[in-house]
C-alpha positions in Angstrom: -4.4 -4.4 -19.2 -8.2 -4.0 -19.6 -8.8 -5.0 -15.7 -5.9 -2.1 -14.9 -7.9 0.3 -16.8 -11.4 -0.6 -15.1 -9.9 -0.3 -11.7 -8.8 3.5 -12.6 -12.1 4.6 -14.7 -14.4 3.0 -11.9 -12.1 5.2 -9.0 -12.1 2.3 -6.5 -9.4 2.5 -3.7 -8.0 1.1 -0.7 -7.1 2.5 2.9 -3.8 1.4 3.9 -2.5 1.7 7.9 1.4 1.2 8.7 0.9 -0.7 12.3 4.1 -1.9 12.3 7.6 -0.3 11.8 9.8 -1.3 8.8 13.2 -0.8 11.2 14.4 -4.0 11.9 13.1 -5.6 8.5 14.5 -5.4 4.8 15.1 -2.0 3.4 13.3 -2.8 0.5 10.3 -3.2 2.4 11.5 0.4 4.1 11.0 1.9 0.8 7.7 0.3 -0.4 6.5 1.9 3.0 7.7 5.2 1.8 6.3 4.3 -1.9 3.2 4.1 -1.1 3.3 7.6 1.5 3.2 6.2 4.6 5.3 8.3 7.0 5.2 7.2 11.0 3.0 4.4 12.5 -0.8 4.7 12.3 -0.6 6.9 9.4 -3.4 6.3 7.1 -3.6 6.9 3.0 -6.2 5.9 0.3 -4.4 4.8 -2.6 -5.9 3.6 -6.2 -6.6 -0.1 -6.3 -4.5 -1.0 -9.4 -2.5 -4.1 -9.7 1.1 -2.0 -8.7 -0.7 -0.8 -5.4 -1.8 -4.4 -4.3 1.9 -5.6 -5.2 2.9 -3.7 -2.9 0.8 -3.9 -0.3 1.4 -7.6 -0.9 5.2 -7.0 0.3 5.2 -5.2 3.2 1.6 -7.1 4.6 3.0 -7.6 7.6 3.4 -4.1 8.0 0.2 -2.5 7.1 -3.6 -3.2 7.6 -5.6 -2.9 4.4 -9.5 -1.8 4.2 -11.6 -1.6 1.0 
């Protein structure tokens, strides 16, 4: 719990890119996709680099492109 709470205070985040549509794979992995706010390919968001964001970036990785 203490590394959780270090990523939040210290405001350290990732940029995730969907380059590859979820159509085709799980829908599970559709709504991770969605989850996390990515909305048509090349979109890009910055998330929070918790331990729930990197879960799910470690689903769909085949989907996305991740950069610190």
């Amino acid at each position: 719990m203490a590394k959780a709470n270090a990523a939040k205070e210290s405001g350290k985040s990732v940029t995730v890119t969907l380059v590859k549509s979820p159509i085709g794979f799980n829908k599970v992995q559709g709504k991770v996709v969605q989850g996390m706010g990515l909305r048509k390919l090349n979109h890009t968001v910055t998330l929070k680099d918790t331990p729930e964001t990197r879960g799910m970036i470690f689903k769909v990785r085949h989907l996305v492109t991740v950069s610190e």
